[in-house]
C-alpha positions in Angstrom: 0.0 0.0 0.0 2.8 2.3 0.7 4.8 1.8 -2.4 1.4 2.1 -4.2 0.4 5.9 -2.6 4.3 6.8 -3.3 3.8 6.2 -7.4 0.5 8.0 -6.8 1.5 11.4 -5.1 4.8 11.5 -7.9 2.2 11.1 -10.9 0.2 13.7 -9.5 2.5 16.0 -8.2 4.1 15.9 -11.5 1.3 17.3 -13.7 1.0 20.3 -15.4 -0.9 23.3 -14.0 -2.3 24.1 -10.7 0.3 21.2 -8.7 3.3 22.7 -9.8 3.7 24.1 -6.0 3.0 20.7 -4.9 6.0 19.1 -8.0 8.1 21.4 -6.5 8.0 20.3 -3.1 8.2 17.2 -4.5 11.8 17.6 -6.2 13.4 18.9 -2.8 12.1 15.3 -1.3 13.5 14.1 -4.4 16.7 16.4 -4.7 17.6 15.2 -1.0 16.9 11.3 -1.5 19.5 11.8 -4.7 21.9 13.5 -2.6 22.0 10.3 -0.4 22.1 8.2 -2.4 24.4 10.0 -5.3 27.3 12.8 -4.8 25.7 16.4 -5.3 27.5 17.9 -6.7 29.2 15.0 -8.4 32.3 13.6 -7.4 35.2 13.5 -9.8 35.1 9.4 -10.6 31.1 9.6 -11.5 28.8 10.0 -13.6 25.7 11.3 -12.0 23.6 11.3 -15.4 24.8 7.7 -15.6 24.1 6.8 -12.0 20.5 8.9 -11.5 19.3 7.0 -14.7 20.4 3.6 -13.5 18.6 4.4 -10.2 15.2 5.8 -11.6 14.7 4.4 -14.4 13.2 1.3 -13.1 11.1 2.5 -10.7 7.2 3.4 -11.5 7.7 7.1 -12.8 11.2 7.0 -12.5 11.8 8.1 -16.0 9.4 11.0 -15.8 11.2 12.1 -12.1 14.8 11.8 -14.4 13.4 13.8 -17.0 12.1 16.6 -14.7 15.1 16.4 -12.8 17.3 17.6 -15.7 14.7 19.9 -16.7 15.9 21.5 -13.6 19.5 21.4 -14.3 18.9 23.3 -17.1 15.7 25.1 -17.0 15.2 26.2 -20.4 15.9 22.6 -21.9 12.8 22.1 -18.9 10.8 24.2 -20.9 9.6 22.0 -23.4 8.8 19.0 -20.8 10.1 16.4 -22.7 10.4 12.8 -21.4 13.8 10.3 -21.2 11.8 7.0 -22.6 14.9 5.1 -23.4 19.0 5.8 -22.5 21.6 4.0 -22.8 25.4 4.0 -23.8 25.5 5.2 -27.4 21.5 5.5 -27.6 18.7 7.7 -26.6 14.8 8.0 -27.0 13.4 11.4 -25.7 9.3 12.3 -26.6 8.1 15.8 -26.5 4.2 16.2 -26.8 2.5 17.9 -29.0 1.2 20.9 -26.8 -0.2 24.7 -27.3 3.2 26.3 -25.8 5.4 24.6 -28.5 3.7 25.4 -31.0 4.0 28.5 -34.0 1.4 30.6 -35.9 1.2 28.1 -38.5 -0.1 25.6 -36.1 2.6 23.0 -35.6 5.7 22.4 -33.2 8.0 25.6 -34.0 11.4 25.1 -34.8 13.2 26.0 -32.0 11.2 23.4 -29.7 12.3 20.8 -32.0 15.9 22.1 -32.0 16.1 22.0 -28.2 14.3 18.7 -28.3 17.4 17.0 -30.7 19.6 18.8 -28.4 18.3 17.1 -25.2 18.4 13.8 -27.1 22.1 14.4 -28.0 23.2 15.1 -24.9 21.5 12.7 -23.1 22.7 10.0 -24.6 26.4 11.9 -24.9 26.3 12.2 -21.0 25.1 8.7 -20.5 28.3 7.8 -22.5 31.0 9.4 -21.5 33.3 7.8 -18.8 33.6 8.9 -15.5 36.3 11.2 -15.8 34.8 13.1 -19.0 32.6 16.0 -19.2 31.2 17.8 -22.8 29.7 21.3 -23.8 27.9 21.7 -27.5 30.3 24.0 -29.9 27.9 23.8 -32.4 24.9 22.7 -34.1 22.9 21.6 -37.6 19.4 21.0 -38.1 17.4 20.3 -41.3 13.5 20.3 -41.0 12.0 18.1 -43.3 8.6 18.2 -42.6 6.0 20.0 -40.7 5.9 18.4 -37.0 2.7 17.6 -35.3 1.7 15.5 -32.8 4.3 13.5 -30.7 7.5 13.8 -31.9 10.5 11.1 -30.4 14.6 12.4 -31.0 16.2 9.3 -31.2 20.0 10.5 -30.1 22.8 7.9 -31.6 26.0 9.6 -29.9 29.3 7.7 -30.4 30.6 6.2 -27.4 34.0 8.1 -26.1 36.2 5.5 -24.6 38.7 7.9 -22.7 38.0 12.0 -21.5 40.9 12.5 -24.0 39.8 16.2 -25.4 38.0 15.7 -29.0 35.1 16.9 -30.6 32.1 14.5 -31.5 29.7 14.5 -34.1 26.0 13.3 -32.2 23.4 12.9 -34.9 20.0 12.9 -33.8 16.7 12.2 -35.9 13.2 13.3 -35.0 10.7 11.8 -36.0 6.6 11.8 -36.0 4.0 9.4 -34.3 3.8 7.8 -37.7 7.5 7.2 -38.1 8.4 10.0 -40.6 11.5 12.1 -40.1 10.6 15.8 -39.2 14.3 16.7 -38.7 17.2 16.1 -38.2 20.2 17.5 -35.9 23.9 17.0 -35.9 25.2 18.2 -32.4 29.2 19.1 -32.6 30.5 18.4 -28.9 33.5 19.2 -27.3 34.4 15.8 -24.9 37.8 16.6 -22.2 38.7 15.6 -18.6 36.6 17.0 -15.9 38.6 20.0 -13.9 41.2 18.5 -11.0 41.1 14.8 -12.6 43.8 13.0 -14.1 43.7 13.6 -17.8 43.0 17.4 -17.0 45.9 19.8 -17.9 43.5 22.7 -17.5 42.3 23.7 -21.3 38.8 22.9 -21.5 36.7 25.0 -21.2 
């Protein structure tokens, strides 16, 4: 019964509207559970995007908690309210909902919620990659719309996999695609992989 009215308050407290007080009373509960049970901030030899997924994940709304959580990381990436479906190393699935604040005059998703949306996918699955040591920042970006979006649209993020924090820049394509399957665009994410500050591999010239 307990675990039951646990999955209960996080789906309500999570929508949209007149709970947000309540969602965000909710992630400081959630905030201070993480920070037992994973380094805030993170300690040099993890990583936390990695480690919160892995904890989450499984759990009945887990992915939706991950997803708001680094909507509150980075609160304009939040602004869309896009959801982490699927991440792993080298992969990631991320849906954004077709809804009245993403869309344009011309009465389907605007182009810069679909940019941000490739860019969450990207880095995502980038993040969930990258080993321990490594950290990345975006240096640049493509994106090619090939169709009007409507409706749910899913970034699928296919990042390769960095095997060392060795400083490099990565090419992390990401397509976006529509309920039925059709490519609505598609993003090329140029990202700058090197050693997080104070470890090993760091000689102090990333930025």
């Amino acid at each position: 019964m307990a675990g039951r009215t646990k999955v209960a308050e996080i789906r309500i407290t999570f929508r949209y509207g007149p709970a947000m007080r309540r969602a965000s009373t909710l992630g400081v509960r959630l905030t201070q559970r993480l920070r037992e049970l994973l380094p805030i901030p993170p300690a040099k030899g993890r990583n936390v995007i990695r480690d919160a997924w892995n904890l989450l994940s499984g759990m009945p709304g887990g992915k939706v908690v991950f997803s708001r959580l680094v909507g509150r990381m980075a609160p304009y990436t939040g602004s869309i309210h896009a959801t982490v479906t699927v991440l792993r190393a080298g992969y990631a699935e991320v849906q954004m909902a077709d809804r009245k604040p993403v869309r344009n005059h011309l009465d389907c998703v605007h182009a810069v919620a679909l940019a941000n949306l490739g860019e969450l996918a990207g880095n995502v699955a980038l993040a969930y990659s990258l080993p321990d040591d490594a950290r990345f920042i975006v240096s640049g970006m493509e994106i090619e719309y090939t169709k009007k979006a409507r409706g749910t649209i899913t970034a699928i993020g296919e990042p390769p996999v960095p095997r060392t924090s060795v400083r490099a820049q990565y090419d992390v394509p990401v397509s976006l695609r529509d309920a039925s399957g059709d490519e609505v665009a598609k993003v090329i994410l140029h990202s700058l992989v090197g050693p997080k500050p104070g470890s090993a591999g760091d000689r102090g010239d990333v930025n």
